[in-house]
C-alpha positions in Angstrom: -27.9 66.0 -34.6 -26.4 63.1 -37.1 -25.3 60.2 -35.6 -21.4 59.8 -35.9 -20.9 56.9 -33.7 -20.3 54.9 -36.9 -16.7 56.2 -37.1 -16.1 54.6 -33.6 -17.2 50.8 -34.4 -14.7 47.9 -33.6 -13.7 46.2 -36.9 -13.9 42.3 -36.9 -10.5 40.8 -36.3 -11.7 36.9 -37.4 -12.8 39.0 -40.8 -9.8 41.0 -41.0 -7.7 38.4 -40.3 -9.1 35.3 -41.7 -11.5 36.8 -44.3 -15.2 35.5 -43.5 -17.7 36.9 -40.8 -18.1 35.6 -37.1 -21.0 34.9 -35.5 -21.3 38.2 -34.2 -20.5 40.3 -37.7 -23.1 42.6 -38.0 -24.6 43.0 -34.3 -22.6 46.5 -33.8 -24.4 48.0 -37.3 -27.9 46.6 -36.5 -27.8 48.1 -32.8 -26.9 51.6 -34.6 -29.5 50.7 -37.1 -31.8 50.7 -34.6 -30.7 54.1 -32.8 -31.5 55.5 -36.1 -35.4 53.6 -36.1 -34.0 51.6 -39.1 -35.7 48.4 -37.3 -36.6 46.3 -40.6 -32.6 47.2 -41.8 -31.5 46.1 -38.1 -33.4 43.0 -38.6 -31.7 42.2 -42.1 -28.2 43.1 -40.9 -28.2 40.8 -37.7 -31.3 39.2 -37.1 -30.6 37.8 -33.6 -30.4 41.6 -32.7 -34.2 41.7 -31.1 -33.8 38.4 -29.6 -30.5 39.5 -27.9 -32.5 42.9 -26.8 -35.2 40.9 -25.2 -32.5 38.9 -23.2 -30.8 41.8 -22.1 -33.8 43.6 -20.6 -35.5 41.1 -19.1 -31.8 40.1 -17.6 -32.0 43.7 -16.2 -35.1 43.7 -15.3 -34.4 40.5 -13.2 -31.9 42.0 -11.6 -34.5 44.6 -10.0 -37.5 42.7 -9.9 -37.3 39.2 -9.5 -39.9 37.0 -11.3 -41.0 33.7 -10.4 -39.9 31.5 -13.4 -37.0 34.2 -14.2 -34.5 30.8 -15.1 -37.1 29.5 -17.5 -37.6 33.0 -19.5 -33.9 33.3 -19.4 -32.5 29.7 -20.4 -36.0 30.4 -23.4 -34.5 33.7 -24.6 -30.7 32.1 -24.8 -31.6 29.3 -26.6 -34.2 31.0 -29.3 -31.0 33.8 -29.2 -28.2 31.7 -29.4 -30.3 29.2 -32.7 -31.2 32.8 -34.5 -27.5 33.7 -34.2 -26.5 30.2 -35.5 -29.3 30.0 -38.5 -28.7 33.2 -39.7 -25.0 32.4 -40.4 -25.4 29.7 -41.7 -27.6 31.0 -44.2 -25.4 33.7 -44.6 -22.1 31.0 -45.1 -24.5 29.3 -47.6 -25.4 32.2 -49.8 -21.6 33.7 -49.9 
């Protein structure tokens, strides 16, 4: 069974439209990447991809089970998210 869930991605309007990435450029090629076990070519696509996996299932897992220092592990997992999504584009704007 090939994957053809490629032919269904969203384009990027800020790209389209203004003609450079947005933060999230990328993430909906690295989550593919990763249904295929590409993990290293997930990682070089969109490297806040594993940080924003973590979040997620530990946000689901919350919801379930709750942990006792659940805010701390989530505000940790935003913050090292949200600076991997902001250093990587920047690097990215730098080397363009």
């Amino acid at each position: 069974m090939s994957f053809e869930l490629e032919h269904y991605m969203l384009p990027c309007l800020n790209k389209q439209l203004l003609g450079f990435d947005c933060l999230g450029c990328g993430i909906q090629r690295a989550f593919f990447l990763i249904l295929k076990g590409e993990f290293s070519a997930a990682f070089k696509m969109y490297p806040a991809i594993y940080p924003l996996i973590v979040l997620t299932l530990f946000l689901c897992l919350n919801f379930f089970f709750k942990f006792k220092h659940a805010n701390k592990i989530i505000n940790i997992l935003a913050i090292t998210s949200v600076t991997t999504i902001l250093v990587s584009f920047t690097i990215k704007l730098i080397n363009q």
